[in-house]
Structure formats: structure tokens, C-alpha cells
N, C-alpha and C positions, 0 to 999 in steps of 0.2 A: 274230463272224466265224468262216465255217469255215474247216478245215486247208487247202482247194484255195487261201482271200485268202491266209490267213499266207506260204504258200509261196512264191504270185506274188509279192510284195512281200520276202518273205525273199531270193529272186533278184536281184530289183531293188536289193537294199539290198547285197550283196554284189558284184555288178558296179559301183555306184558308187562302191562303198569301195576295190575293186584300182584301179579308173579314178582314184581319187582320188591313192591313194599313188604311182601312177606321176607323174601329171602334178606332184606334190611333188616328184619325184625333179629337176626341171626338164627332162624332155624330154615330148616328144607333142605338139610343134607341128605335128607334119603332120596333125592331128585337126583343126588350128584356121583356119577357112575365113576368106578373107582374108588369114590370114595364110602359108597353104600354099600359096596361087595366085601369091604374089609372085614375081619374081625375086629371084636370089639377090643381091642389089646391093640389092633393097632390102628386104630376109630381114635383111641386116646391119644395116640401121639400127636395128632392135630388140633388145629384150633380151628375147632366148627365154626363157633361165631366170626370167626375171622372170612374164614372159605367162600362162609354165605352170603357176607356182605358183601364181599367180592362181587359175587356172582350177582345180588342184588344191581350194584351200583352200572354191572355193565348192562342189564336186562332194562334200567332207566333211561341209559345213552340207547341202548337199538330203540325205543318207546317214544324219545325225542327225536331219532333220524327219521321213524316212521310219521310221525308228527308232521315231519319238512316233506316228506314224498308227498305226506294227504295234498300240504299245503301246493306245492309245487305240479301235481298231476291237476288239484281243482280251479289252480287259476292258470296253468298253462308258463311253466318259468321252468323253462326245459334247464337252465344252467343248475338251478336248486337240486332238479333232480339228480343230475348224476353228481352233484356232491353228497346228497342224501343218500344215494345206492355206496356212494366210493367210501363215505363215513362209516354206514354200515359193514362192510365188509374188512374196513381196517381194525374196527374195533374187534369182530369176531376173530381176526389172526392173529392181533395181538393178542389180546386175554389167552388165546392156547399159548402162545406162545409163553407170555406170563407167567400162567398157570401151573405152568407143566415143568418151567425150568428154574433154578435157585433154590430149591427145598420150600416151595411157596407154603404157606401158614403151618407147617412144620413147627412144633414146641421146639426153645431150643433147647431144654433142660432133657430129650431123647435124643441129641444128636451125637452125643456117644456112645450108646446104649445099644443104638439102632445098627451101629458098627459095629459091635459083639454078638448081635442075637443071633446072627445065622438065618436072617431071612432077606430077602432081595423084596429091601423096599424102602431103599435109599432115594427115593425120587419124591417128590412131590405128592402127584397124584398119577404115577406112571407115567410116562410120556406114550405108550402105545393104548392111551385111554385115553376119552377127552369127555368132558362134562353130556350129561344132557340136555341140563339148557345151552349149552353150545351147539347141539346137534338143533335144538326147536328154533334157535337164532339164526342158525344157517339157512334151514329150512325157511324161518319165514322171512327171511332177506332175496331167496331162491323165488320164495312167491311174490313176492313185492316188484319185481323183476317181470315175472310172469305177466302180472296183471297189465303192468305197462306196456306189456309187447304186446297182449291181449287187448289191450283199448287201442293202441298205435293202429294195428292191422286191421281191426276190425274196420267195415267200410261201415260211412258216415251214416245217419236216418236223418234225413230231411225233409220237411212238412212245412206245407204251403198252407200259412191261415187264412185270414179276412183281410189282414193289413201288414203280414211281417211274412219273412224265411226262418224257419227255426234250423238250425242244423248242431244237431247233438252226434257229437263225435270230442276227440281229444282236440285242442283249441276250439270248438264249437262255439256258436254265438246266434245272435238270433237279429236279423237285418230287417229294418223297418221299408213296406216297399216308397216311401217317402225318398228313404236316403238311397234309392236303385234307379242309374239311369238307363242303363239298359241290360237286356239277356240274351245273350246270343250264341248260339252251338259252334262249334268249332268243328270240323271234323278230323282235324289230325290228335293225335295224342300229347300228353305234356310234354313228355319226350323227345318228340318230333318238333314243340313250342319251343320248348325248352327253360328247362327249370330254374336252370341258374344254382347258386346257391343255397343253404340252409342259414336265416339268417336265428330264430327260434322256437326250431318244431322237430316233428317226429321223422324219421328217416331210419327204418330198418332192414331187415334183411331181404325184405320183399319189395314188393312195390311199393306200395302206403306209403305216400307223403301226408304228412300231414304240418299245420302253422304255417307261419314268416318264413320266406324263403327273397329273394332277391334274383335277378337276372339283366344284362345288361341291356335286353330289349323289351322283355316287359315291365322292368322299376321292381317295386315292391309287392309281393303277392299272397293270398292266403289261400294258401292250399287243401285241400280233401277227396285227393285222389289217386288212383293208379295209373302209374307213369306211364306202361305201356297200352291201358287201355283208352281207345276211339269210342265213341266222339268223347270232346269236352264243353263245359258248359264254361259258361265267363260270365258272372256277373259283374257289370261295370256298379261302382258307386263313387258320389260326390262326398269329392273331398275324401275318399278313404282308399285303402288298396283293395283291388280288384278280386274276387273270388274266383276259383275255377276248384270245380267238381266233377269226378267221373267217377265212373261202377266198374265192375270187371264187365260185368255183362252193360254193352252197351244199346239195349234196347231200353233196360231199365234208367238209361241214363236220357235217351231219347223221351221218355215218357216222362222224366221229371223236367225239361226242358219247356216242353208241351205244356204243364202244367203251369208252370212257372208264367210260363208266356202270356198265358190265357189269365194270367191271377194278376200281375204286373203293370198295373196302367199307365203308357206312355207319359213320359215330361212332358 
């Protein structure tokens, strides 16, 4: 992941942390829909301080799953991720669920009170109502999501120095032309190579592979390409597994080849 995800998500991890410790603090119920539309007569029958901590304590669990995505999108540990996205999203359906059902922070010195008065509002916090920071947590679970399919898909930027390959994309790494024994175009597609397996990398709805991948005739591979796009590039290296790169458009794939070629000084 480049420095533009870390940042989004460094943001995001820091508003939910202040968001967090306040609502510890037990105040920021007027954040909390449902329960800020109340009247004030039956604002009292709750226990605010209670509510908010609540809410506090889940907004530090989504702040640590965001945490593990940082971690897991910047050093490429595809398994972290989708437990960090699956953590994320179990806690936001529980908490409604929680929330919503058992008479949650309800006083119990009104719960027979709340039987005689003649208003329908025997539930919790409504159950056809759900918090707002539930709504910002989804949302930013929805974007966290986003951005990964948004770095996944995006095709790789690779730059030929003086003496390395840089290639900034998701698994991205930077190849010294020391450890490269050769560069060679392919012209059929990966597809056509064939991929083989996902052994730990990105694989979405599109073409974009990207990472470790495995095949029974190439071994082990690092991928940065589009499956069905011609030509492909192979960097061979010592001692490590093999690179292949391709563009949709494959003129521009043709011309980082050329480059490559010409920068690459034979073993």
C-alpha cells in the first residue's frame, strides 16, 4: 500500500480513537440517534453514562481492527487482512444487535413505570433505530474495504533507477539489478502461462493479481498483473521467485520491457 492508503486510514484510525475516548469519558449521547430524539422524561430513563461507554469501547475495537488492516495492507499479510475486515464487521452486528435488544442500559427502577405510561418505548434504543456511530463504523469499515480494492486494482508504477526496479503497487518491493538474472517478454498473457494458485496476495473481481501465487509449472511467483493482458514481462532473480508484470495496455508494457532491458546489465 502507498503512503496516499496509510494516510487515509491513519486519519480514520485517529478520529476513532479521540471519538472513542470521549464517548469513555460517558458523555456523547447526543451522537446517539434514538437516543437524542428522546424527550427529556424519557432521556431519564436511561443510563447515559452507561450507553456511551458502550459505544466508547466498541469505536476502540473498530480503532484496533483498523490498526491490523494499516498493518496488514503495509507489509502485505493478505490472511491479517481479511480477519481485520471479518473482526470489523462482527463487532458492528453485534453491538446492534446488543444494543437494540434486552432493555440494553435501561434503569431498572423504570421498568415498571415504563409499563403504565402509555407510550411505546419499551425497547432499548428502538430496534428500527441504530446508533450513529454505528452508521460512521459501517461506513468506515465500507471504506476500508474500498481502499483495498482500490490499491488491489489499481495497476502497479514501476521505475527503472541506476541500480534497482522499484515497483509500488500492493505487495510492491524494490529489486536490486544485482539480484536480476534476466528480463525477458513473454508474449502470451498470464493466463495463457498460467497462474496457478493464490498462495498470499490480491485476487479480485477483475483481473489484478497481485503477490505469491504458486503454479505447478512456474514454482512460486510474484505477481503484478492482468491476467488477460499480452505481452508479459518475467523477471528472472537469484535465489528468489520470479517476477511477471503486465499493463492492460500492452504497448506500455512493451516499453517498460525496453527499459528494463537497456538498464539491466547482463550476469
Amino acid at each position: 500500500m502507498n503512503m496516499f492508503g496509510i494516510v487515509v486510514i491513519g486519519a480514520v484510525i485517529v478520529l476513532f480513537l479521540v471519538m472513542g475516548c470521549y464517548f469513555l469519558t460517558g458523555k456523547g449521547g447526543f451522537l446517539v440517534a434514538g437516543y437524542n430524539t428522546k424527550s427529556a422524561k424519557n432521556k431519564a430513563k436511561y443510563d447515559e453514562r452507561a450507553l456511551c461507554r458502550s459505544v466508547g469501547w466498541v469505536m476502540i475495537a473498530v480503532t484496533f481492527c483498523l490498526m491490523l488492516l494499516c498493518v496488514a495492507m503495509s507489509f502485505d499479510i493478505s490472511w491479517l487482512l481479511n480477519c481485520a475486515i471479518g473482526l470489523m464487521i462482527a463487532i458492528v452486528i453485534g453491538y446492534v444487535i446488543y444494543a437494540n435488544t434486552g432493555n440494553r442500559f435501561r434503569k431498572s427502577a423504570d421498568a415498571e413505570a415504563s409499563a403504565n405510561d402509555g407510550t411505546d418505548d419499551s425497547s432499548s434504543l428502538n430496534p428500527k433505530r441504530t446508533s450513529t456511530v454505528t452508521i460512521v463504523i459501517t461506513i468506515a469499515v465500507c471504506a476500508a474495504i474500498g481502499v483495498m480494492l482500490f490499491f488491489g486494482e489499481k495497476e502497479p508504477a514501476v521505475h527503472v533507477f541506476g541500480d534497482n526496479i522499484r515497483i509500488d503497487a500492493m505487495y510492491g518491493l524494490t529489486v536490486d539489478f544485482s539480484d536480476v538474472e534476466e528480463v525477458s517478454l513473454i508474449e502470451e498473457s498470464m493466463e495463457d502461462i498460467g497462474v496457478g494458485t493464490r498462495v498470499n496476495g490480491y485476487g479480485g473481481a477483475g483481473e489484478a493479481l497481485k503477490g505469491h501465487f504458486k503454479s505447478k509449472d512456474l514454482g512460486r511467483t510474484l505477481l503484478f498483473i492482468r491476467s488477460e493482458s499480452s505481452p508479459t514481462i518475467r523477471i528472472a532473480r537469484d535465489g528468489e521467485d520470479d517476477i511477471y508484470i503486465s499493463f492492460r495496455d500492452g504497448e506500455r508494457t512493451e516499453k517498460l520491457y525496453r527499459e528494463m532491458s537497456a538498464a539491466v546489465s547482463p550476469k
